[in-house]
C-alpha angles and dihedrals in degrees: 000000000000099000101154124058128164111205141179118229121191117184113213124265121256108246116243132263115251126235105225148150138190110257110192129159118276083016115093104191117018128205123276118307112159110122123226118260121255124259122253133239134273139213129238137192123200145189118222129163087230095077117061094178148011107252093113085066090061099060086055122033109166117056118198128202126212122268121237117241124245121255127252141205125284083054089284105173113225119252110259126232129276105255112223128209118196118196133240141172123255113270100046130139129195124184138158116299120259109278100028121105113197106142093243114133118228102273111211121209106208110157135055108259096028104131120186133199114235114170133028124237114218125254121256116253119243124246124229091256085070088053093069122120133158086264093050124044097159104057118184102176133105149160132260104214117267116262109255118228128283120197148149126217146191117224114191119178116218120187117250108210133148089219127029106209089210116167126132125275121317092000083140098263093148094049090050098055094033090057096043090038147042097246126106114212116179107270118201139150095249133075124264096028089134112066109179132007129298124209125195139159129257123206116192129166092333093312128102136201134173110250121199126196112214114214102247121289119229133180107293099028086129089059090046094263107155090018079296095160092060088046104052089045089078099050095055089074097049113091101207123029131226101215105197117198122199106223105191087061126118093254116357082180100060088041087057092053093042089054101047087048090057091045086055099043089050092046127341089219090057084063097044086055114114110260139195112214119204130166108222133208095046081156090081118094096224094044091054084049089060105028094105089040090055080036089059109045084047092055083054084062091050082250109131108195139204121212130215139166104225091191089062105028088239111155092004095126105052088050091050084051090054094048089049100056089049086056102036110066099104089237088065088046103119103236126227107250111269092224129038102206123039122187099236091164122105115277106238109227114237098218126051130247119247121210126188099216119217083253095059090252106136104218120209121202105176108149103224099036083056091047085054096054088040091076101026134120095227098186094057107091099212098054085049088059097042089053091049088057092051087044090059093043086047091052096241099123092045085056097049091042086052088055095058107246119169141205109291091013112134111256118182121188112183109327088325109110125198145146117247115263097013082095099015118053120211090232096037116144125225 
C-alpha cells in the first residue's frame, strides 16, 4: 500500500495585459485598447472513495497548470488556465515537504467530496485600457501576469476507521475481519502475512461501522521495527480498538502488554484510546483449558475480556454488540465537514516587503509594483512618470519615504535600479 507520496505542484502563470490603441480613421490615436491577461490555473486536491492509495501519484510527481493568455487589442481578455484535480483517498493530509515553510497548517481530507485548493494560479496581468483616468488619457502601463505558485507537499494516507483490529503477529486478526466483514485479507499460519492495512464493513443489527484491521505490532513498532511506523500510522485515525489475543502464545499477557506499551511509546493518546479485549482461538482445546487462568490475570490489570474462536464464529456476536456500543454515542459519531472547499494555498501578502541591503540599497519586493516595471519601457519619461503616479496610488512610495530615504540613496524595486530623486524629485507633483 502505497500510503506516502512527495510531489511538486506549479500554478499557471497569469497571462499578460496588452498595450493597445484605437486606431479609426480621421482619428490618429485612438483611446486604450489593450485587454487584460488571462488567470492562471490552479491546482486542486481532492478526496474521493474511488482511490484506496496513492500509487497513481508515483508514476507522476510534478503536476503543471495551465498558463493564462495574454490579452489582445480591442480589450480582448486572455484565456485563463486549465485548472487540474488530482485525486486523492479520504484520509489523506498534505501538508508542506520537509524543509518548506510556507505557514500553511496540515489540511486533512477526511470526507468523500472535500476538495482543497493547493496552489495559486497567478493573476492575470491588466492591460493599459484599465490604466485610464480623467488626468491620463494616454496610458502606457501594463501588467506582466502574476507568477503562479510553486510548492511541494507531503501526502500521507491515514486509515479512517470506527474500530482498529491491533494484536501481534497471527492472533488471528485476518480471520476475525474477514469473517465480520466482506473483505478477504490473506490468512495464513505465520506472522506478517498481512503487509499493509485491510478495511472492511461491519453490519450489525441495522448499524454499520468501518473495521480496520491493523498488520501485527512487535517490540519496537514505535521506532519503525516490523515496518511499525507504518503500522501505527493507521491506527492514529480509529476511535475504539479491537485488541486480539492469541491464546495459544507463549504468554498473551505479556503480548497485551507488549502491545499497549508500543501504542504509548508511539502516542500517549493511541493508549488512552478505549479498547475491547478478546482472547481469540477458544476452539482450541488448550486455550479453553487456560481461558479463566489468562481471565483472571487480566482482570488483575481492570481489563475485563471477551473470548471467541474466529475461525468458528464462536462469541462473534457479542463482540460485534460491545463495539457497537463504543461507535455508536451521537457525540462519537464522525461529522460530515461543514464546508466542501478550503483555501490550503499561501496567502499572498498585499503589501510588499522593504529591506534595507548591507550596501544601503533599499530593496523593494512588492509584487504588483515589480509586475509594472516588468513590462515597462524605463527610458521613456513619460512611463516613468506614469509609474511613479500608480506607485503612489499602490502605497509604494509611502512605504520608501517611511523608511527614510533620502535624496541620492539606492532604491531597487524588482530588478530596476535608481537613485532616489534621479527619477523622483523632491518637489515632484502627483
Amino acid at each position: 500500500m502505497i500510503d506516502t507520496v512527495g510531489i511538486v505542484v506549479q500554478a499557471g502563470n497569469g497571462g499578460d495585459g496588452f498595450l493597445a490603441f484605437r486606431r479609426e480613421k480621421f482619428v490618429a490615436r485612438g483611446g486604450p485598447e489593450g485587454g487584460d491577461g488571462g488567470d492562471g490555473g490552479s491546482i486542486y486536491l481532492q478526496a474521493t472513495s474511488d482511490e484506496n492509495t496513492l500509487q497513481h501519484l508515483t508514476y507522476k510527481r510534478r503536476h503543471r497548470a495551465g498558463h493564462g493568455v495574454s490579452g489582445k487589442r480591442s480589450n480582448k481578455h486572455g484565456r485563463n488556465g486549465e485548472d487540474i484535480v488530482i485525486r486523492v483517498p479520504v484520509g489523506t493530509i498534505v501538508s508542506q515537504a520537509l524543509g518548506a515553510d510556507e505557514g500553511v497548517s496540515p489540511i486533512d481530507l477526511s470526507e468523500d467530496g472535500m476538495k482543497v485548493l493547493i496552489a495559486r494560479g497567478g493573476i492575470g496581468g491588466k492591460g493599459n485600457a484599465q490604466f485610464v483616468s480623467p488626468t491620463n488619457q494616454e496610458p502606457l502601463l501594463r501588467e506582466a501576469g502574476e507568477q503562479g505558485d510553486t510548492r511541494q507537499l507531503a501526502l500521507e494516507v491515514k486509515v479512517l476507521a470506527d474500530v482498529g483490529v491491533i494484536g501481534v503477529p497471527n492472533a488471528g486478526k485476518s480471520s476475525f475481519v474477514s469473517r465480520v466483514t466482506a473483505a478477504h485479507p490473506k490468512i495464513a499460519a505465520y506472522p506478517f502475512t498481512t503487509l499493509e492495512p485491510v478495511l472492511g464493513v461491519v453490519d450489525n443489527r441495522g448499524e454499520t461501522f468501518v473495521i480496520a484491521e491493523i498488520p501485527g505490532l512487535v517490540e519496537g513498532a514505535h521506532q519503525g521495527v516490523g515496518l511499525g511506523h507504518e503500522f501505527l500510522r493507521h491506527a492514529e485515525r480509529t476511535r475504539i480498538f479491537l485488541h486480539l489475543l492469541d491464546g495459544s502464545g507463549i504468554d498473551p499477557i505479556e503480548d497485551f502488554k507488549r502491545v499497549n506499551e508500543e501504542l504509548k511509546l508511539y502516542s500517549p493518546d493511541l493508549a488512552k484510546r478505549p479498547q475491547v479485549v478478546v482472547i481469540n482461538k477458544t476452539d482450541i482445546p488448550e486455550v479453553r483449558e487456560r481461558l479463566s487462568e489468562l481471565s483472571g490475570e487480566l482482570n488483575a490489570l481492570g481489563v475485563e475480556p471477551l473470548d471467541i474462536s474466529a475461525a468458528t464464529g464462536d462469541g462473534i456476536q457479542v463482540v460485534l454488540d460491545r463495539l457497537l456500543q463504543g461507535v455508536e454515542p451521537a457525540q462519537e459519531k464522525r461529522k460530515p465537514a461543514k464546508e466542501k472547499f478550503i483555501d490550503g494555498a499561501p496567502v499572498r501578502p498585499k503589501r510588499g516587503i522593504l529591506t534595507i541591503m548591507e550596501d544601503g540599497t533599499l530593496d523593494v519586493r512588492w509584487s504588483k509594483a515589480e509586475r509594472l516595471i516588468a513590462l515597462s519601457d524605463l527610458e521613456d519619461p513619460r512611463i516613468v512618470g506614469q509609474l511613479f503616479r500608480e506607485f503612489k496610488r499602490l502605497g509604494v512610495i509611502g512605504a520608501i519615504e517611511a523608511k527614510g530615504v533620502k535624496y541620492g540613496d539606492p532604491v531597487q524595486i524588482g530588478d530596476w535600479e535608481f537613485d532616489w530623486g534621479d527619477m523622483v524629485a523632491p518637489d515632484m507633483e502627483w
